[in-house]
C-alpha positions in Angstrom: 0.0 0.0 0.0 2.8 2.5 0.8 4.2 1.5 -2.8 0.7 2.7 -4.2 0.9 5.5 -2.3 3.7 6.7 -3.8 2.9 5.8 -7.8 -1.1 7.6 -6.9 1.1 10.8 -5.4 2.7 10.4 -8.3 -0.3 10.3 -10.6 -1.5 13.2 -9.2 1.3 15.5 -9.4 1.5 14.4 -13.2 -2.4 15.5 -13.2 -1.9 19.0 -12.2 1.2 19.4 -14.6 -1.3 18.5 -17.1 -3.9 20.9 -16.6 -0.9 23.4 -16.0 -0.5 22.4 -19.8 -3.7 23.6 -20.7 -4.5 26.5 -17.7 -7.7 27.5 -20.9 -9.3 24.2 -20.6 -8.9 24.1 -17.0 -10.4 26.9 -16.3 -13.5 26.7 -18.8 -13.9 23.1 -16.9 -13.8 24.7 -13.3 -15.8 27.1 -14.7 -18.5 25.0 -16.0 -18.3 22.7 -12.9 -19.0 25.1 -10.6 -22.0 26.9 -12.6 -23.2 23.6 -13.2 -23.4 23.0 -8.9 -24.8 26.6 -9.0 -27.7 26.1 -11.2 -28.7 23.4 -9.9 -29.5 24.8 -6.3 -32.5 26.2 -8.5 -35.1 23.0 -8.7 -33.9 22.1 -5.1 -35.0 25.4 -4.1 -38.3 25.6 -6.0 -39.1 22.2 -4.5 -38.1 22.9 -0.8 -40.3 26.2 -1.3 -42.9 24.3 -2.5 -43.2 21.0 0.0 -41.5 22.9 2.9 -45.1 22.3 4.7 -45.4 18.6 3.9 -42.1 17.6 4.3 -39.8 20.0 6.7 -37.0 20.9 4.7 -36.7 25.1 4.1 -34.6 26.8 1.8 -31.3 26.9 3.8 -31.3 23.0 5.0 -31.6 21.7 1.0 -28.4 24.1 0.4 -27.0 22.4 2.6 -27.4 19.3 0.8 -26.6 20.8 -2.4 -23.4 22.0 -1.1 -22.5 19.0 0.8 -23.4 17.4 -2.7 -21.2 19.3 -4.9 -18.4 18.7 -2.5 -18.6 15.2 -2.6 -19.3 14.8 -6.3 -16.0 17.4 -7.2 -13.9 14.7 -5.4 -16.0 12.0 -7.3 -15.5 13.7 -10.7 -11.7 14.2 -9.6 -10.5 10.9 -8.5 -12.7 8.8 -9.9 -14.8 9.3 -12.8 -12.2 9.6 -15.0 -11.3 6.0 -14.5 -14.2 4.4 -14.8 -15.2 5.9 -18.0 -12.2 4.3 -19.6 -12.7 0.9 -18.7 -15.2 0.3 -21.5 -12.2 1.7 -23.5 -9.6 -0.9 -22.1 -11.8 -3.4 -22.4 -13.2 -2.9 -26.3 -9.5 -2.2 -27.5 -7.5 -3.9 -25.8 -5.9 -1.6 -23.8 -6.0 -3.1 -20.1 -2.7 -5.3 -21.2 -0.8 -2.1 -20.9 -2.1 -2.0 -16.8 -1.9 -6.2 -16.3 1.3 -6.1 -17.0 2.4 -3.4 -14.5 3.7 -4.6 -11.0 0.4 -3.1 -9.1 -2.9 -4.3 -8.1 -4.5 -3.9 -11.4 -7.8 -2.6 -10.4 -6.7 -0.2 -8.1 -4.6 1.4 -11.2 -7.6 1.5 -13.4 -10.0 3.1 -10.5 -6.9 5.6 -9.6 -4.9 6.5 -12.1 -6.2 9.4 -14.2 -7.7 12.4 -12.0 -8.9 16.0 -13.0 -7.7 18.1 -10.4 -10.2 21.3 -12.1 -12.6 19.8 -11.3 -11.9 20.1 -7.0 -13.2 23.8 -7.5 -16.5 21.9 -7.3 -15.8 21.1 -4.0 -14.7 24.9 -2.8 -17.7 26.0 -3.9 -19.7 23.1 -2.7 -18.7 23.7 1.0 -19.2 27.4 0.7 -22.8 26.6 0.0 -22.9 24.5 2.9 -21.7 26.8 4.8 -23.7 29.5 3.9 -26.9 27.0 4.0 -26.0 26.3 7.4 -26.0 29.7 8.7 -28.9 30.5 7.4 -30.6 27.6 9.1 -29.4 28.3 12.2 -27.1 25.2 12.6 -24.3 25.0 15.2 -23.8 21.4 14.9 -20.6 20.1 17.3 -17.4 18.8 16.4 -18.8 14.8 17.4 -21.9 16.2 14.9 -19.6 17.3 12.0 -17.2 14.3 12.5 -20.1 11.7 12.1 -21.5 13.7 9.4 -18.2 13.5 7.3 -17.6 9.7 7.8 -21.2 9.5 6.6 -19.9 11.7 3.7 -16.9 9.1 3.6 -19.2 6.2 3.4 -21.5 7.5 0.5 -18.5 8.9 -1.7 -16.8 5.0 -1.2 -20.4 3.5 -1.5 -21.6 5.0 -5.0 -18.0 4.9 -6.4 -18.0 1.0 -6.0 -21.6 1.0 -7.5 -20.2 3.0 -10.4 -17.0 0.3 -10.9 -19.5 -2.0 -10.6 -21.5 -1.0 -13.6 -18.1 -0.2 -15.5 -17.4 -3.7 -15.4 -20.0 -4.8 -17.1 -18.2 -4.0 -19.9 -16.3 -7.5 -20.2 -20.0 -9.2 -20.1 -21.5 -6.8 -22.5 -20.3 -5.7 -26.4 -20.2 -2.3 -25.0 -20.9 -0.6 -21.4 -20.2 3.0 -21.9 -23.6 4.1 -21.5 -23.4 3.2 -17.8 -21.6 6.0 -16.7 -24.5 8.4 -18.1 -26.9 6.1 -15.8 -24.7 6.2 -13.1 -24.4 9.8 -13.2 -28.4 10.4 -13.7 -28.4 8.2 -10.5 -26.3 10.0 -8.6 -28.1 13.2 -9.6 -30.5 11.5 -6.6 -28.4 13.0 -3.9 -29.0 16.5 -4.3 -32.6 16.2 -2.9 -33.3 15.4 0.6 -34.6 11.9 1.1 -38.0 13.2 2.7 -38.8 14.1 -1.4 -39.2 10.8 -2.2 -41.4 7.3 -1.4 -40.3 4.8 1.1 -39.4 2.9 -0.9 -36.9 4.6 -3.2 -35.5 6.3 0.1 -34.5 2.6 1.1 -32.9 2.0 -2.3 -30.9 5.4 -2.2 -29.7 4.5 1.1 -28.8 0.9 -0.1 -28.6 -0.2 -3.2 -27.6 3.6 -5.0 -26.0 5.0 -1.7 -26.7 8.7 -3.6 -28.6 9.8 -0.4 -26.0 8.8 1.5 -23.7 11.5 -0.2 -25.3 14.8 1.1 -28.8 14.6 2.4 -27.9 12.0 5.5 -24.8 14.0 6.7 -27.3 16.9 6.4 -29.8 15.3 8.5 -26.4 14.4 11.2 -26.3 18.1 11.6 -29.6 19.1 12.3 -29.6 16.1 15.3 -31.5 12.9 13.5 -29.7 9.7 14.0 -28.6 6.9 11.5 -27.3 3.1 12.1 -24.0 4.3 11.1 -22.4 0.4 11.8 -25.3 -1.4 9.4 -23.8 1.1 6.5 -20.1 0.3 7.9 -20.8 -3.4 7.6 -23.0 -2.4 3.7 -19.9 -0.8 2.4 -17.3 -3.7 3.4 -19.8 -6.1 1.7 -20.1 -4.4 -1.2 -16.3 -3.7 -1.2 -16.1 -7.5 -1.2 -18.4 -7.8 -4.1 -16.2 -5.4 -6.4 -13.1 -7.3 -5.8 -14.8 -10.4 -6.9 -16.3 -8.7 -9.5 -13.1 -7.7 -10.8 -11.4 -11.1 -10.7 -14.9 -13.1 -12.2 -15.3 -10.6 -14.8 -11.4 -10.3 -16.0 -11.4 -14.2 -17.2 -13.8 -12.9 -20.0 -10.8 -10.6 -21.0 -9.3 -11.7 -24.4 -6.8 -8.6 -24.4 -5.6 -7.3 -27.6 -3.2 -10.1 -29.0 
């Protein structure tokens, strides 16, 4: 792990020499990143003004989640959605030879490697909001509050990023997978909203199966003093970590590689 360490460190210090390469580009993507997290604060808001009543979420506690939201997703779109959107690449042409053959644990290298450090203004931004959501609201959560409420952060950044490798290996079942990462991302989409917008039952399956609610609107709710089995979604992530090592090893004897 230490040796990974070093060659990720590495990996990232190459990233930000890159975008240093191209400071237009990464700016125009910061840019767009962070308008993007800005605009959508608007339907969150026009539906928290809307069910405030029926519900109980005002104004200030959805920005909250949005922020809390954008934050976690910059990190997302930095570290590791750049990865998985190439593995349907690897796969088709060939190219995952070029990582086999490297003296590293192969998956981590292909969930790792590439990163966009531009896109981390997201998460500036993103806690800003917060920030300024939780003023508004009155919220003077303490330290044990704001601890829990990152690890719960933690938990739904590792949760949906192992759904989203998940669905990126179906590319060595399928032809071609690359649509996935448009689902995955219109799933994720999910966490901006407070779980009290939606039914039961899709409330269960955004706090299991598509952990999206676990990204922003359950930390939120850590801050305003609700409570949450924080050691079932422990044990949840470790089993679904499980799972996407298997997956991994299962899926790669389908690989033909390029020769």
């Amino acid at each position: 792990m230490r040796r990974f360490a070093r060659l990720w460190w590495s990996c990232f210090v190459q990233a930000i020499r890159r975008d240093l390469q191209f400071r237009s580009q990464t700016i125009i993507t910061a840019v767009s990143s962070t308008t993007e997290l800005i605009l959508g604060v608007i339907p969150v808001l026009i539906l928290a003004d809307v069910s405030a009543t029926a519900v109980g979420w005002n104004g200030p506690l959805t920005l909250v989640v949005v922020g809390l939201y954008g934050a976690c997703t910059g990190l997302m779109d930095c570290f590791v959605a750049p990865n998985v959107r190439r593995i349907d690449g690897y796969v088709r042409r060939g190219e995952l030879d070029l990582i086999l053959i490297r003296p590293v644990n192969a998956q981590l290298y292909a969930t790792l490697r590439w990163m966009e450090p531009a896109e981390l203004g997201r998460v500036v931004t993103g806690l800003g909001l917060a920030v300024a959501g939780a003023h508004a609201a009155h919220l003077s959560p303490s330290p044990g509050l704001l601890l829990v409420a990152l690890l719960w952060m933690a938990i739904g950044f590792v949760g949906f990023s192992l759904l989203w490798a998940n669905l990126a290996y179906l590319a060595f079942w399928v032809d071609s997978a690359e649509p996935v990462n448009e689902v995955a991302q219109q799933l994720r989409e999910a966490g901006k909203y407070p779980l009290a917008y939606f039914p039961k039952t899709v409330q269960l399956i955004l706090a299991t199966i598509v952990p999206a609610g676990l990204i922003a609107a359950v930390p939120t709710g850590v801050l305003t003093g609700s409570t949450a089995a924080i050691s079932l979604a422990i044990l949840l992530l470790a089993a679904g970590f499980t799972l996407t090592v298997v997956h991994w090893r299962v899926a790669g004897r389908r690989y033909s590689s390029a020769s």
